[in-house]
N, C-alpha and C positions, 0 to 999 in steps of 0.2 A: 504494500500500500504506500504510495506517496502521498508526498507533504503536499498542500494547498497554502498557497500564500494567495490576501486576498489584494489587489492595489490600492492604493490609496481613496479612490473614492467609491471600492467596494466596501473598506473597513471603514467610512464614513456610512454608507446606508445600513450597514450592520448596527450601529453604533445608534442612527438615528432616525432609523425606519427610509421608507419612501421621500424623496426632496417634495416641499412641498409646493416649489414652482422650479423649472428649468425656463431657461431663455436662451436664443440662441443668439449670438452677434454675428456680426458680417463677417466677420474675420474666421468665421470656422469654430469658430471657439464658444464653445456655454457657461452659463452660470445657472448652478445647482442650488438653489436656497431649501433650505430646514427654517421654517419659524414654528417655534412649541412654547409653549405656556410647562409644559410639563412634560418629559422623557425619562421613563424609567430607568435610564442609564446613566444618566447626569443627577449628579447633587440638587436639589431644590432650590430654586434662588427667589427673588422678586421679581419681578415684571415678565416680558418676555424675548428671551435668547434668540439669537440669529447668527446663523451659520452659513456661510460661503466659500463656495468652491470653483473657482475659475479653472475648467476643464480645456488642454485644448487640442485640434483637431487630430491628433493621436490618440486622446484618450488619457495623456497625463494632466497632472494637477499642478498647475503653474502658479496659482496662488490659490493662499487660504486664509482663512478671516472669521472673526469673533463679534458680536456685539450686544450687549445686553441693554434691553430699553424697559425703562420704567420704574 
């Protein structure tokens, strides 16, 4: 049996279910957003967390990003 290693923005959807919008740029490139009030794999905070993943036309993850509002 071999190892599975997942990529980076497969252990992102593992992590945080389904993105809760993609968008696509012209440039070939998406933006994967997660906004949750509450994720069972995250610590509890206030307001609500947002999560971004600048995906691009290969399939890797060029940039990532964090922001909590409220």
């Amino acid at each position: 049996m071999g190892t599975h290693t997942l990529d980076p923005l497969g252990k992102a959807e593992k992590v945080f279910g389904p993105p809760t919008e993609i968008v696509e740029g012209t440039s070939g490139r998406h933006l994967y957003i997660w906004k949750a009030l509450n994720l069972p794999t995250i610590p509890k905070g206030n307001g609500l967390l947002v999560v971004t993943l600048t995906v691009g036309p290969d399939g890797s993850v060029a940039e990532t990003h964090w922001q909590q509002r409220g």
